[in-house]
N, C-alpha and C positions, 0 to 999 in steps of 0.2 A: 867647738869643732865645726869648720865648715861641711856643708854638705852639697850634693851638687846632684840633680836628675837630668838624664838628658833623653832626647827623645821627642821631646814637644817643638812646638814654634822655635823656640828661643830654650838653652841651657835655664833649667831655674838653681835660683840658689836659695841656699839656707843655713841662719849663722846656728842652730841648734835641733836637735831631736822633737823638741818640742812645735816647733814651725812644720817640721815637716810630717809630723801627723798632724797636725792639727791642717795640714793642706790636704794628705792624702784623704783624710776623712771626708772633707768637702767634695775631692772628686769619686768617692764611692771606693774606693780601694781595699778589698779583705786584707786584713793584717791576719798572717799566716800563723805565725809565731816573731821569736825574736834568735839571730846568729848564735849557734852552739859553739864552743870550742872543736877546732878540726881535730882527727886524731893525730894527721901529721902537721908535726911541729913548726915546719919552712909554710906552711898557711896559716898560723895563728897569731894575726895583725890584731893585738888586743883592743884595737879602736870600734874594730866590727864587732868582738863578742857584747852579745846583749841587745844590737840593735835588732831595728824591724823589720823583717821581711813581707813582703807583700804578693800577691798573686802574679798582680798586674807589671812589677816593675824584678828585675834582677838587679842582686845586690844585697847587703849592703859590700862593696870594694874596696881596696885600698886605693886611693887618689890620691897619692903625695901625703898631704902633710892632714889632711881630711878624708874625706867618702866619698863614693858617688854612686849611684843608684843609675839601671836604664831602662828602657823600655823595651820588650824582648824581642821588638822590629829593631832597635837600634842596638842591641846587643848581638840580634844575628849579623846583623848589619856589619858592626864594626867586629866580631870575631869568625868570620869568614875570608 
């Protein structure tokens, strides 16, 4: 499953879960927990349940056929 953070220099990507802890680790990132099932049902993108949430970053989203994680400057950003 593709993955995709945005927010930094440049979109980064990432082909699995595994890339992108093992990236946020390096940049310091508390891992929160990990995505709960919503109670309502038009939000429950089974791709996000399970993943990781972070302090630093919002997410994880539904991005088409993959995820994408943001930065909450670029989350205000683009949901404003």
């Amino acid at each position: 499953m593709k993955i995709e953070v945005v927010g930094f220099e440049k979109v980064l990507n990432f082909d699995n879960v595994e890339q992108l802890m093992k990236w946020a680790t390096s940049m310091g990132f508390t891992l929160t927990g990990y995505t709960k099932p919503s109670e309502n049902p038009r939000l429950n993108f089974g791709q996000r349940v399970g993943m990781p949430e972070f302090k630093e970053l919002c997410g994880a989203m539904n991005n088409g056929t993959g995820l994408r994680y943001e930065t909450w400057e670029a989350y205000n950003f683009y949901s404003t």
